[in-house]
PLY file of the C-alpha trace (Angstrom):
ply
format ascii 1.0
element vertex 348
property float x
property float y
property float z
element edge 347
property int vertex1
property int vertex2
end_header
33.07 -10.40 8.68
32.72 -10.34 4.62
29.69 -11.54 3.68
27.80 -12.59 0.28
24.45 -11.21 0.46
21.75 -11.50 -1.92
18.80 -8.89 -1.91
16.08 -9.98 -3.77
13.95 -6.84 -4.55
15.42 -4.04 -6.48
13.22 -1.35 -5.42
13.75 1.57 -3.32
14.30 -0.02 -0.11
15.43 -2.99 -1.50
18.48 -0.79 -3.29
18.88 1.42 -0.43
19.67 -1.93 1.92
22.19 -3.36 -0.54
24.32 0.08 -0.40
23.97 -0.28 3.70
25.34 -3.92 2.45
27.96 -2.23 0.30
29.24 0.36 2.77
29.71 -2.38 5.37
32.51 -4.73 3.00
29.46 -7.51 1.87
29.89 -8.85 -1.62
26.48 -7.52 -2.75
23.77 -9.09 -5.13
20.49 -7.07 -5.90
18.22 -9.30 -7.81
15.53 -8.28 -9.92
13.66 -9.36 -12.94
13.87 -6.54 -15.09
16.25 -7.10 -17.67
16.64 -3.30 -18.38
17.11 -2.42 -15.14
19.80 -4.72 -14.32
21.82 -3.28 -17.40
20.96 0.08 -15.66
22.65 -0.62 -12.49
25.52 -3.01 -13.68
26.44 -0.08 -16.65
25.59 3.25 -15.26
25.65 2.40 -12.10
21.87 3.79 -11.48
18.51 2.90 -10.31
16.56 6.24 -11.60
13.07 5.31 -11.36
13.34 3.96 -7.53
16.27 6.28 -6.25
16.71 9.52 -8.53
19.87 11.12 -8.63
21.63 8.63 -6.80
24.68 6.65 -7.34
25.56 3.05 -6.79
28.87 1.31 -5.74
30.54 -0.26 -8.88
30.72 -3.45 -6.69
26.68 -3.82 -6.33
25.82 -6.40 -9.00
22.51 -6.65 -10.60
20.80 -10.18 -11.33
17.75 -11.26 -13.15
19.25 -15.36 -12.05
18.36 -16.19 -8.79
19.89 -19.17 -9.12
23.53 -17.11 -9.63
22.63 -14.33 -7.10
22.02 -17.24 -4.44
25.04 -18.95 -5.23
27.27 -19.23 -2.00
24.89 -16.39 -0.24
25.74 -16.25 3.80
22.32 -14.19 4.03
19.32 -13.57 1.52
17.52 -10.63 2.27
13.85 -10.02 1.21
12.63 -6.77 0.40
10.02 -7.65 -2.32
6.05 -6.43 -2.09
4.30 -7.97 -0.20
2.62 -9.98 -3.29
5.52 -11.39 -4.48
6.87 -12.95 -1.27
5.02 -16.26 -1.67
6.03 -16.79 -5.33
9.88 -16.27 -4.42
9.92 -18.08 -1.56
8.85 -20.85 -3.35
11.59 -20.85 -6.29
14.36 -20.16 -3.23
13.13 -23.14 -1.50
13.93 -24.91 -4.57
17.13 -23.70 -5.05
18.75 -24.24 -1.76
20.28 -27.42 -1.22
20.77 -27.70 2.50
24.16 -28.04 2.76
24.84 -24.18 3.14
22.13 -22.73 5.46
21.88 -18.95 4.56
20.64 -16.86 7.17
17.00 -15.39 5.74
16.09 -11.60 6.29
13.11 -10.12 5.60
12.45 -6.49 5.02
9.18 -6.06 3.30
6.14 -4.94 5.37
2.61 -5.89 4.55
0.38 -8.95 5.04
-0.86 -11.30 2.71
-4.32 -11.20 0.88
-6.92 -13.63 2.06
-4.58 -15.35 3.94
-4.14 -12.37 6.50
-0.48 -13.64 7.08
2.46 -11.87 8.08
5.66 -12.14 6.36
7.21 -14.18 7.91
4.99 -17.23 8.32
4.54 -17.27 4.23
8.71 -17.27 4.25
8.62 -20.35 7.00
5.65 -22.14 5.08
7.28 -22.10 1.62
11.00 -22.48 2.67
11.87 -25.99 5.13
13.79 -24.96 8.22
16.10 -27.62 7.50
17.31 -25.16 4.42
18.03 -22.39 6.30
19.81 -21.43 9.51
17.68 -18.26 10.96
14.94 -15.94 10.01
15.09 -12.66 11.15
12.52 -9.49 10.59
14.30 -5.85 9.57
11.73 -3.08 10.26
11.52 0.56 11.65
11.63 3.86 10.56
13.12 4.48 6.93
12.84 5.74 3.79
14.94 4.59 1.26
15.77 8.56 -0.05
17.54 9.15 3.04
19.05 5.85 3.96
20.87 6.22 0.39
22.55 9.61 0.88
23.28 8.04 4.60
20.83 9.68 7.24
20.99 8.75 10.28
18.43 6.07 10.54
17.55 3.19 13.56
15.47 0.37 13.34
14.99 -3.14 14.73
15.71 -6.91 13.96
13.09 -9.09 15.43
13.57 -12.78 16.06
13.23 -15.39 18.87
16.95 -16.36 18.01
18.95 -13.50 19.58
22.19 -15.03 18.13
20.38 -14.87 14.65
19.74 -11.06 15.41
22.57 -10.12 16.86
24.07 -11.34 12.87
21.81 -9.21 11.50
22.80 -6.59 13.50
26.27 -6.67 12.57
25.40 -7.22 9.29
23.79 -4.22 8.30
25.00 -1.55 11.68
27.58 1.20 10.75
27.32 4.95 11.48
24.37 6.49 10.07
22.47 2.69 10.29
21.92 1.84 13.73
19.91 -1.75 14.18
18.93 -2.79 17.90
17.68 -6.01 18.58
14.18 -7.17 19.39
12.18 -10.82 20.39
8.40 -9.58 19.48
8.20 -10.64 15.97
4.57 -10.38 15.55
4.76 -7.02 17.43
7.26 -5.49 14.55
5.72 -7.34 11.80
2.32 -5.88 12.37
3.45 -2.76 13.62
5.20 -2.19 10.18
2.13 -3.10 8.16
-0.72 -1.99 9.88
0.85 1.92 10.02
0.82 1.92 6.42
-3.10 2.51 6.64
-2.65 4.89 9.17
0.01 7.10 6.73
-2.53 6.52 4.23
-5.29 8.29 6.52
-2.70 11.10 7.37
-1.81 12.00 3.54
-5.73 12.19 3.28
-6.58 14.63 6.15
-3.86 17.07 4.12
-4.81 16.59 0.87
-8.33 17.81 2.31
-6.12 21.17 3.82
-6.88 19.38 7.90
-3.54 20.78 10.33
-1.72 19.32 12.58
-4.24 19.29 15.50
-6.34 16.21 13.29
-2.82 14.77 12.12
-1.92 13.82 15.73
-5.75 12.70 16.83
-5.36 10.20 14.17
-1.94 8.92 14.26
-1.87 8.62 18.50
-5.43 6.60 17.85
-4.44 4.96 14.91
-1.44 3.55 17.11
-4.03 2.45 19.86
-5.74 0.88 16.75
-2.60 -0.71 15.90
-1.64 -1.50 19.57
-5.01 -3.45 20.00
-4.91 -6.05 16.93
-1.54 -6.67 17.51
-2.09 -7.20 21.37
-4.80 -9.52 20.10
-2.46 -11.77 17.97
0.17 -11.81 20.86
2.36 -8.86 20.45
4.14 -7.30 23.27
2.12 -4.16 23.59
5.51 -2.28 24.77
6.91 -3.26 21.25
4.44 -0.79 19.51
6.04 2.09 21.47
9.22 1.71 20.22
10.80 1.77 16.10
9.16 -0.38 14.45
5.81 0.79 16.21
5.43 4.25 17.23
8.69 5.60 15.17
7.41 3.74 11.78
4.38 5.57 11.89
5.74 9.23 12.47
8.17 8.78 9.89
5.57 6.92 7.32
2.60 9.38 8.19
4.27 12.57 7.87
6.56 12.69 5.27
6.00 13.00 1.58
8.71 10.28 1.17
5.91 7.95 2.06
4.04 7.00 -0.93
1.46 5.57 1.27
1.32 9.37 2.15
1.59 10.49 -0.67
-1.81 8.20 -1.99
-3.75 9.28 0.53
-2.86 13.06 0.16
-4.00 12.24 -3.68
-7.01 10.89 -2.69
-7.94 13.54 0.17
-7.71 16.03 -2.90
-10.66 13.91 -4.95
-8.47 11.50 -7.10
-9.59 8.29 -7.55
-8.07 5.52 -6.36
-7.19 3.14 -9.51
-5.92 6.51 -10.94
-3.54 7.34 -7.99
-2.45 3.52 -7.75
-1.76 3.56 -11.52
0.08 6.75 -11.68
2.12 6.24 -8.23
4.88 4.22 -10.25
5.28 2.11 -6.85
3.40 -0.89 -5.03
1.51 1.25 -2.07
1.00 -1.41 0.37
-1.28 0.04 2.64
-3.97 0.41 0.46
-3.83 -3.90 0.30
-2.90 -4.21 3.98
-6.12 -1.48 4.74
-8.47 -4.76 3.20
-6.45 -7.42 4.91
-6.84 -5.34 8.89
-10.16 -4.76 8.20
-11.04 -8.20 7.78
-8.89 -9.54 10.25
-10.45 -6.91 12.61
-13.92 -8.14 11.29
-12.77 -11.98 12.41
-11.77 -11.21 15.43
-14.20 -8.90 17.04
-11.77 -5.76 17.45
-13.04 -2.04 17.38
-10.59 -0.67 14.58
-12.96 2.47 13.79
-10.25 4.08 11.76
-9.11 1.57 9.76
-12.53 0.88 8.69
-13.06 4.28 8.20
-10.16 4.41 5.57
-11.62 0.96 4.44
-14.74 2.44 3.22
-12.67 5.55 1.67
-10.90 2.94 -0.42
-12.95 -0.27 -0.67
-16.20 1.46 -0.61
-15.77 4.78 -2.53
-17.52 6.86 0.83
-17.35 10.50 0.35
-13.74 11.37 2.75
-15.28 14.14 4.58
-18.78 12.27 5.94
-16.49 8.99 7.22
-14.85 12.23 9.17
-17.47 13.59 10.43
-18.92 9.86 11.44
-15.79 9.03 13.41
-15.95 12.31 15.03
-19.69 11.77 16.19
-18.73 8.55 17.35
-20.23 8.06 20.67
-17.85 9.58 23.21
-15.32 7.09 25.55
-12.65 7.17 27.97
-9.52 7.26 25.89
-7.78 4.17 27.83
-9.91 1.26 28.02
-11.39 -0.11 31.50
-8.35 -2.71 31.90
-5.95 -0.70 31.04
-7.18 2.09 33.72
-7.46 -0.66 36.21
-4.16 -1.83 36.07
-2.68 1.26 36.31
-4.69 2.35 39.33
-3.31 -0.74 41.09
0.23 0.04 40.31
-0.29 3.55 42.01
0 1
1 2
2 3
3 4
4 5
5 6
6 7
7 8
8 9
9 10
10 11
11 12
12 13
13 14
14 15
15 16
16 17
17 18
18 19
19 20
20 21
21 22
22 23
23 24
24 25
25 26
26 27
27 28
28 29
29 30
30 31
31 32
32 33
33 34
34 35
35 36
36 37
37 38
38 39
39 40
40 41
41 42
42 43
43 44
44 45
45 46
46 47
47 48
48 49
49 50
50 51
51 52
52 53
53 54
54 55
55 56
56 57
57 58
58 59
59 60
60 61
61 62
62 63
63 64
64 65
65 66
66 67
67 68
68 69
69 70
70 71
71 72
72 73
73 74
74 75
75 76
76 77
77 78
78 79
79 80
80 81
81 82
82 83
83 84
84 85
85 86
86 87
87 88
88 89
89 90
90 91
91 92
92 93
93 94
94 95
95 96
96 97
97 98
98 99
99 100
100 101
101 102
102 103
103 104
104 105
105 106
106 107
107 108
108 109
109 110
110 111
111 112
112 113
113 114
114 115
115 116
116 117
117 118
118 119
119 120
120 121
121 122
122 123
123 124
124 125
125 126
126 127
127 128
128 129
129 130
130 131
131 132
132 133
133 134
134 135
135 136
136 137
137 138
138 139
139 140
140 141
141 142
142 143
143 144
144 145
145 146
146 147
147 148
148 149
149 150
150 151
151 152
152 153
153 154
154 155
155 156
156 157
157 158
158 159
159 160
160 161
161 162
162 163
163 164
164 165
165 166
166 167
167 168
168 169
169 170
170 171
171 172
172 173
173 174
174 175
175 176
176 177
177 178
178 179
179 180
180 181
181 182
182 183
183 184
184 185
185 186
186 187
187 188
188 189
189 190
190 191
191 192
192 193
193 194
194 195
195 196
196 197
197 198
198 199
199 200
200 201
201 202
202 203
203 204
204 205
205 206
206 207
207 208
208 209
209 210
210 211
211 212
212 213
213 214
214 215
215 216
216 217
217 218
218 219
219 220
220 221
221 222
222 223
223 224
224 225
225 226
226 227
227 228
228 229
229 230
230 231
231 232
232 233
233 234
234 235
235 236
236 237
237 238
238 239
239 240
240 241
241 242
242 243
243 244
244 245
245 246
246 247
247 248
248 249
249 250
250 251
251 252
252 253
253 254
254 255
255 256
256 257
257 258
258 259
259 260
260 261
261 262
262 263
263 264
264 265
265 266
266 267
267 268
268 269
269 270
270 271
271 272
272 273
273 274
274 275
275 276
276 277
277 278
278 279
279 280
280 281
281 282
282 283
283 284
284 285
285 286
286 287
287 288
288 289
289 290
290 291
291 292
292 293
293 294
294 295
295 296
296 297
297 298
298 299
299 300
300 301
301 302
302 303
303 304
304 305
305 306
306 307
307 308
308 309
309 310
310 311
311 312
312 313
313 314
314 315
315 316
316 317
317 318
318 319
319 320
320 321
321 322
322 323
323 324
324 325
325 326
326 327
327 328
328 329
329 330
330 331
331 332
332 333
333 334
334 335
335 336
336 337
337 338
338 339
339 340
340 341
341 342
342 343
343 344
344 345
345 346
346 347
């Protein structure tokens, strides 16, 4: 099936999506509002200052008119900061008319200030469902580098409408781009935001010169961390051992592809933080989503030690080695919690 397909974010991931798009037959529209960048891609065929070095498919067309990049669209595709979703939302909800019900995708991962919310629920508050057919979440393990020169790559579309996934699937699926399907929505979505803090953590304990011993303390607890919010807000716990859990976090906390990595490593090595966020060229969205878990985790009564840790690194100025040393001197505890341990001695 051909498909016109309208990506609205022309950022790394949102670029690196719409040559997935390309490579699969879609008619492909990557909408942005830079005016200079859209006579970057649409003339030389470029997108330098997300994707270096790489080069697009004649036949991905740049927009700065959302109203002509929607035009006819079988599927819109968001993969816009988290910031911006709200805002976009709203002018697409204006510009749909109903009659053809494009199939919404979203792609970004982060949740919104104040509000707390995921994705997903800002896309379903500002859009009617009676404009749209399906909304499905695209999430896992990816960086945009290697997606573009085709790695292999695997990651999940989430939605309570299996049909509605299973055309996302086939959407986007070839063979370096492997998509499975999921139901846990608020399992993936959190998953994919909340490991952002945790990457940010990781980049810190190297920029400080910690190995690998302190890298995998943090990221296996930071994934309980993770686990237990989720679990709190009704996520399948099983969901956070799979991509867009467990895998998300390895490939986000360990690579310097990660500029959530990369901000912490900045920081673990004594820059300051409106310096690193200034000079980093991208949105880092765990340094937003760190506020938004910490709060949430405040609300709700959940022990979230690390994140509130890295909270206090960010939010707080602490010294990085002290909120260390405090987590480590943490009063000492079983590493699965009572119910947990309970359950599984009944299953033996």
């Amino acid at each position: 099936m051909k498909e016109i397909v309208a990506v609205l974010g022309a950022g790394s991931w949102g670029t690196a999506l719409s040559m997935v798009l390309d490579e699969n037959g879609h008619e492909v529209r990557l909408w942005g509002n830079d005016p200079e960048q859209q006579k970057e891609i649409n003339e030389k065929h470029t997108n330098h200052h997300y994707l270096p070095d790489v080069v697009l498919s004649e036949s991905i067309i740049a927009f700065t008119d959302l109203e002509k990049a929607l035009e006819g669209a079988g599927a819109i595709v968001f993969v816009l900061p988290t910031k911006a979703i709200r805002a976009v939302a709203k002018q697409v909800a204006l510009l749909l008319d109903g009659k053809n019900k494009p199939h919404l995708v979203h792609a970004s991962k982060g949740l919104e200030q104040d509000s707390h919310k995921r994705i997903s629920v800002i896309i379903q508050e500002e859009i009617p469902a009676e404009k749209y057919d399906s909304l499905v979440v695209l999430s896992g393990p990816s960086h945009a580098e290697e997606v573009a020169k085709k790695d292999i790559t695997t990651i999940t579309a989430a939605s309570e409408n299996q049909v509605a996934a299973g055309y996302v699937q086939k959407l986007f699926m070839n063979n370096y781009f492997r998509v499975y399907r999921n139901t846990d929505i608020i399992g993936v979505e959190l998953g994919a935001a909340l490991k952002n803090i945790i990457a940010v953590g990781a980049g810190a304990l190297h920029g400080l010169g910690y190995g690998d011993n302190a890298k995998a303390a943090l990221m296996t607890r930071g994934l309980a961390e993770i686990s237990r919010l989720g679990v709190a807000f009704g996520a399948d716990p099983l969901t956070f051992f799979g991509l867009s859990g467990v895998g998300d976090l390895i490939v986000t906390g360990t690579s310097v592809h990660s500029r959530n990595w990369r901000a912490g490593d900045l920081i673990g090595k004594g820059h300051d933080l409106d310096e690193v966020l200034n000079n980093m060229g991208m949105v880092v969205e765990g340094v937003a989503t760190t506020k938004a878990a910490y709060e949430l985790a405040q609300e709700k009564g959940i022990e979230m030690p690390i994140t509130e840790a890295i909270y206090k690194v960010l939010y707080e100025k602490a010294d990085v080695k002290q909120v260390i040393e405090d987590l480590m001197l943490r009063e000492g505890k079983a590493e699965l919690s009572s119910e947990t341990m309970e359950k599984g001695n009944k299953e033996i």
